[in-house]
C-alpha positions in Angstrom: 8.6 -37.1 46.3 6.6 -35.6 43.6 7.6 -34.5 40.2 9.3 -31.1 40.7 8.4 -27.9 38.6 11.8 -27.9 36.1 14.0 -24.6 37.0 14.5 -22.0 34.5 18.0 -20.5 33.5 17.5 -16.6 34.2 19.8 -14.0 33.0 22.9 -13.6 31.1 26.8 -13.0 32.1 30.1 -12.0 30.2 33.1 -14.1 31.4 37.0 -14.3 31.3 38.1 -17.7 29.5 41.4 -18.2 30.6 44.6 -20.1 28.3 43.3 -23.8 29.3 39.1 -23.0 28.1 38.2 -22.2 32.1 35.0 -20.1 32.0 33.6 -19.4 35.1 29.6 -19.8 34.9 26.7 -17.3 36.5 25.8 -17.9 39.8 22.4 -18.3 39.2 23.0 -20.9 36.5 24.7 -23.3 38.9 22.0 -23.4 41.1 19.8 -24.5 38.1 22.4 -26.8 36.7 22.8 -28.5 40.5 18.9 -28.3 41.0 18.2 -31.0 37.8 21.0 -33.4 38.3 19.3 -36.1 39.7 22.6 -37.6 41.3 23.5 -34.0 42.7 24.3 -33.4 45.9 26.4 -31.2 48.6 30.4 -31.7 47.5 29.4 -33.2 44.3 30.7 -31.5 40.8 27.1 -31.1 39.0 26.9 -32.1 35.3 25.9 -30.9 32.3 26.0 -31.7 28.7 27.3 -29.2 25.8 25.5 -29.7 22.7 27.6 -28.3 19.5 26.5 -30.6 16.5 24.5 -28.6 14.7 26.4 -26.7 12.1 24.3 -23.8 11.3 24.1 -22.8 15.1 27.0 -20.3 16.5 26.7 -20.9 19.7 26.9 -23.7 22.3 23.3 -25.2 23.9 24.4 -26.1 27.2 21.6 -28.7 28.5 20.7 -29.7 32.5 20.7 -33.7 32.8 17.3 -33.2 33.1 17.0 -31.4 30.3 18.9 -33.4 28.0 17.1 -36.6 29.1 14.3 -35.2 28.0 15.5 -35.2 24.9 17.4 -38.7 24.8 13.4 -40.4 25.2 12.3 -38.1 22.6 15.0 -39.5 20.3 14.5 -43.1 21.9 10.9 -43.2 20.7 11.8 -42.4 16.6 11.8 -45.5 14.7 15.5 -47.1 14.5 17.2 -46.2 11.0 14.9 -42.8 10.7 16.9 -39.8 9.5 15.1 -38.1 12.1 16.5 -40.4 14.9 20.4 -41.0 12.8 20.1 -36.3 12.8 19.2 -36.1 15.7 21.7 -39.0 17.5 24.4 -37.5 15.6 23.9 -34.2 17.3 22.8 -35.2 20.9 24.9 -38.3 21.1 27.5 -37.7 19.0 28.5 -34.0 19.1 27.8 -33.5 22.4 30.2 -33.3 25.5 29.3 -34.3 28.7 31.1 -32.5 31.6 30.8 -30.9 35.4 31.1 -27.6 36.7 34.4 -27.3 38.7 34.3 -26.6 42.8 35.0 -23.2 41.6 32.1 -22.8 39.4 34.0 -23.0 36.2 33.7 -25.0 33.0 36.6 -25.8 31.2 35.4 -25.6 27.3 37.6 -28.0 24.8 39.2 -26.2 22.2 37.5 -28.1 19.5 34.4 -26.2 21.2 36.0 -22.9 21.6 37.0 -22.8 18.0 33.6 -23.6 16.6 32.0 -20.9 18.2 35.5 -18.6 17.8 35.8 -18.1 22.0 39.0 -16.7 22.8 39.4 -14.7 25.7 35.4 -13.8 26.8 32.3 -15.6 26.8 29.0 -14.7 27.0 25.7 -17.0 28.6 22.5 -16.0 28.3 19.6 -18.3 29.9 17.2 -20.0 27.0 14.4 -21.6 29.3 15.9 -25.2 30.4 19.1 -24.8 28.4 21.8 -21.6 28.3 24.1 -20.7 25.2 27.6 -20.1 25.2 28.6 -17.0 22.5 31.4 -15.5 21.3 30.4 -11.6 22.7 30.7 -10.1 18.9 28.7 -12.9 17.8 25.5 -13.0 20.1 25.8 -9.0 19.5 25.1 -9.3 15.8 22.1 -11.9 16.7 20.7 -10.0 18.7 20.9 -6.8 16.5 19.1 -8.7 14.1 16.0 -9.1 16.4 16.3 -5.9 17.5 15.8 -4.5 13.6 13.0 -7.3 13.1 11.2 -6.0 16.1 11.6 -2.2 14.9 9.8 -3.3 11.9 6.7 -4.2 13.7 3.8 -1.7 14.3 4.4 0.5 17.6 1.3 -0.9 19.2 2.5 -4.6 18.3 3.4 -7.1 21.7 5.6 -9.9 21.9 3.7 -11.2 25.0 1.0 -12.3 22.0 3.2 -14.7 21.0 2.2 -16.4 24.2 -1.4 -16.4 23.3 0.3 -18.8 20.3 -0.2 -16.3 17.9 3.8 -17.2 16.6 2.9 -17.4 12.7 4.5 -13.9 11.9 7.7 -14.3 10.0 
């Protein structure tokens, strides 16, 4: 079989968390999760790995194993000793938690993981490409305000959709 296209996370969900950090997880985001775990299959819990190492981000990155592996050879191919590679293994390797989405569709979140990101009793995903984010509600509200205001500061005629012509310089 050929290399596949790599799924997408679409879309975005607010989510009880219950006493013990259960979460259930969108739909859609299973199938995506299931879809690039090589060792997936029918019965099987699929996995995932929760990346929360990096100090200035609020939220948790939430990678496919595909996704993530990507990664791992990126950091496999920095030269040994690097504090690009020691940054970078400290986050992915270190501060990461690698876990499985429950028969029921739920992740349980640590509460090492719920604190940093202050989750108590909701939590919101929204898709980011091959990864999602985990948010306190309040949180990703106030982030996303923020680009809200920086887009109302742009010209009426102005188009994100030029960003994808690579035109990403403006600040």
């Amino acid at each position: 079989m050929g290399q596949h296209v790599a799924r997408r996370f679409r879309g975005e969900g607010l989510h009880k968390v219950d006493g013990k950090g259960r979460v259930s997880i969108p739909a859609l985001f299973r199938r995506v999760i299931e879809a690039c775990d090589p060792n997936w299959k029918e019965g099987l819990p699929p996995e995932l790995v929760i990346v929360y190492g990096d100090p200035r981000k609020k939220y948790l990155e939430c990678y496919t194993i595909e996704a993530i592996e990507e990664v791992d050879r990126k950091i496999d191919a920095l030269p040994r000793g690097s504090v690009g590679r020691k940054t970078l293994e400290r986050i992915f390797h270190g501060n990461s938690f690698p876990t499985s989405v429950d028969e029921t569709g739920r992740l349980v979140l640590p509460a090492k993981l719920r604190q940093k990101i202050d989750v108590t009793d909701a939590a919101y995903f929204i898709a980011s490409g091959d990864t999602f984010q985990i948010w306190n509600p309040d949180t990703f509200e106030a982030d996303q305000s923020k680009t809200d205001d920086w887009l109302n500061t742009m010209p009426e005629d102005f188009d994100p959709l030029t960003f994808l012509d690579g035109d990403g310089g403006i600040e």
